[in-house]
Every structure is written in C-alpha cells, then in structure tokens.
N, C-alpha and C positions, 0 to 999 in steps of 0.2 A: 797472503799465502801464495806461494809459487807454484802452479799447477804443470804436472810434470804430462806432457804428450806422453800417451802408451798405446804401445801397438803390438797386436795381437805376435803370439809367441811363432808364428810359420811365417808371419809376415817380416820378421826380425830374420829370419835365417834367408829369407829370398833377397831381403836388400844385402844381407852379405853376403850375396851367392855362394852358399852352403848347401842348398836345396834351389829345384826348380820349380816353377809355377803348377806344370804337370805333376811334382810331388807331392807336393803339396797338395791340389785337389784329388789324388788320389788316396792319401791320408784320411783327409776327411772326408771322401764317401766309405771307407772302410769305417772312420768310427759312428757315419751315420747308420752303417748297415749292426753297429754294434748295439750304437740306442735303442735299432728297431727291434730285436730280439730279447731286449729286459733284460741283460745283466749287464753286466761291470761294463763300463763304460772308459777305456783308458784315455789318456791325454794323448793331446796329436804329439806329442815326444816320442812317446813312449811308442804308439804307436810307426811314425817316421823310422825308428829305430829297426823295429820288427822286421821291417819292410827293405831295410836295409841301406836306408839313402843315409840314416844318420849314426853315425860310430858312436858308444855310449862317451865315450870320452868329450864330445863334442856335446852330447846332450845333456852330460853337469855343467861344462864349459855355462852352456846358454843359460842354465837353470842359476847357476851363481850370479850368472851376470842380470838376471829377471833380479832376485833376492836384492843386488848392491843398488840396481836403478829404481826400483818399487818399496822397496821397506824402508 
C-alpha cells in the first residue's frame, strides 16, 4: 500500500503562500487560547478565516482539496 505524506492543513496554505508563517501562529495561539477556556474549539480554517487572512471561498477551495488527497 502506498503511503500518502500529509501535512498539516496551515502548513499546506504557507507552502502555497496563501497565508504567512506569522498567520498562521497567530491562528493557532487563538485556537490555543480557545482550548484553554472549555468550549468549542474551532479548526485553524475556520478560525484563519475569522481573523481574516483567509476568504471562505479559498477555505472550501483547501477543504475539497484535503477530501480529494486523504479519502
């Protein structure tokens, strides 16, 4: 069986400079500061989105493109 390299979903949007390195760990100390308070815990998408670096149109873009490379 043919083992497909994966790589983390912000890591995928920096190699196609979509987002910068600095978005990206600012994403994810916001969804770390989400963990720390006990509820809902969004995806760094959804969150990147909020925050404004990523247009929804480009955050199904990625999400179809996760779905056609991983399933």
């Amino acid at each position: 069986m043919k083992e497909k390299s994966r790589r983390l979903f912000g890591e995928m949007l920096i190699a196609d400079d979509v987002i910068t390195r600095s978005q990206l760990d600012e994403a994810i100390a916001e969804q770390g500061r989400e963990r720390s308070a006990g509820g809902e815990v969004a995806r760094i998408g959804v969150i990147l989105n909020r925050l404004g670096y990523l247009k929804k149109e480009a955050l199904e873009k990625y999400i179809e493109r996760v779905m056609q490379e991983y399933i």
